[in-house]
C-alpha positions, 0 to 999 in steps of 0.5 A: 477528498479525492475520489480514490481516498473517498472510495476507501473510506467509504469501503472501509466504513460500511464493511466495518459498520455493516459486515457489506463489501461496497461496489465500485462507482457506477461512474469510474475516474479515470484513474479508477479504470486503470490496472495497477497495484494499489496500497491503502494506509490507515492512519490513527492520530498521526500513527499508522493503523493499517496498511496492505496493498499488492505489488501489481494488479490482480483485479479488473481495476484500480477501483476493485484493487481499493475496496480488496485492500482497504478491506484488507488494511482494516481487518488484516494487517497482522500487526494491528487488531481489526478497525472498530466502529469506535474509531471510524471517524479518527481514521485518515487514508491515504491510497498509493497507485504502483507504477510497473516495478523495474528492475535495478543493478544496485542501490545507487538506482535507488531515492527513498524519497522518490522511488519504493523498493521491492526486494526478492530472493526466491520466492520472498519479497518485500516491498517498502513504499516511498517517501515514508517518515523515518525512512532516509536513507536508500540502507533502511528503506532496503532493510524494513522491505528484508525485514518484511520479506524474512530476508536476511542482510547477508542474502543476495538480493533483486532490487526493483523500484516503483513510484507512486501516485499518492492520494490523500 
């Protein structure tokens, strides 16, 4: 298991078995001392059971921005009840390292294989990671992140892309 998957089972474990927040490693990887938006996906049985992450950086490092979202994707994701003891060990994880998002003219800038997308207008935004099962085409990857974001299809939008370092 990576070190970075490692750190948000772990994190997830203890905060659901004990009610601790877990400390970062004393020895950081190199990936763990970097400063990017990281997303945490829970997985029960092949079907999702959490996922919450942040557009860009706002800890000291990827590794504190793990232990937040893990958190987060375990006990906040607001369409599924909290992670249980029970289920502890029937849980897979997967963490998503954000590149810096860049802006894009218009969707043919987009692949939803290899690029995430954040739409904004105003003060909503969504964003949709990359390379989801069931998300084909550069039009639903556009319309889950509206969806996410209360954006209307009619409203005109910004479009940004990402990618990702998945970790599994």
């Amino acid at each position: 298991m990576h070190p970075l998957v490692q750190l948000a089972k772990e994190t997830v474990e203890k905060y659901i078995r004990e009610g601790l927040i877990k400390s970062p490693p004393e020895v950081l990887t190199t990936e763990m001392k970097e400063k990017a938006g990281v997303f945490v996906s829970l997985k029960k049985k092949g079907k999702l059971r959490g996922c919450i992450g942040t557009f860009s950086p706002s800890t000291r490092n990827v590794a504190e921005e793990i232990i937040q979202n893990a958190i987060s994707a375990s006990t906040r994701d607001p369409r599924f009840p909290s992670v249980v003891k029970e289920e502890l060990n029937e849980i897979d994880y997967s963490v998503d390292v954000l590149s810096e998002p860049e802006r894009v003219k218009g969707s043919e800038e987009l692949d939803p294989k290899r690029y995430g997308v954040i739409v904004k207008k105003d003060w909503r935004k969504g964003l949709l990671l990359p390379d989801l099962e069931g998300i084909d085409t550069i039009e639903e990857q556009i319309s889950i992140a509206r969806q996410k974001a209360g954006i209307y299809p009619d409203e005109e939008v910004e479009l940004w892309r990402f990618e990702v370092n998945r970790y599994v």
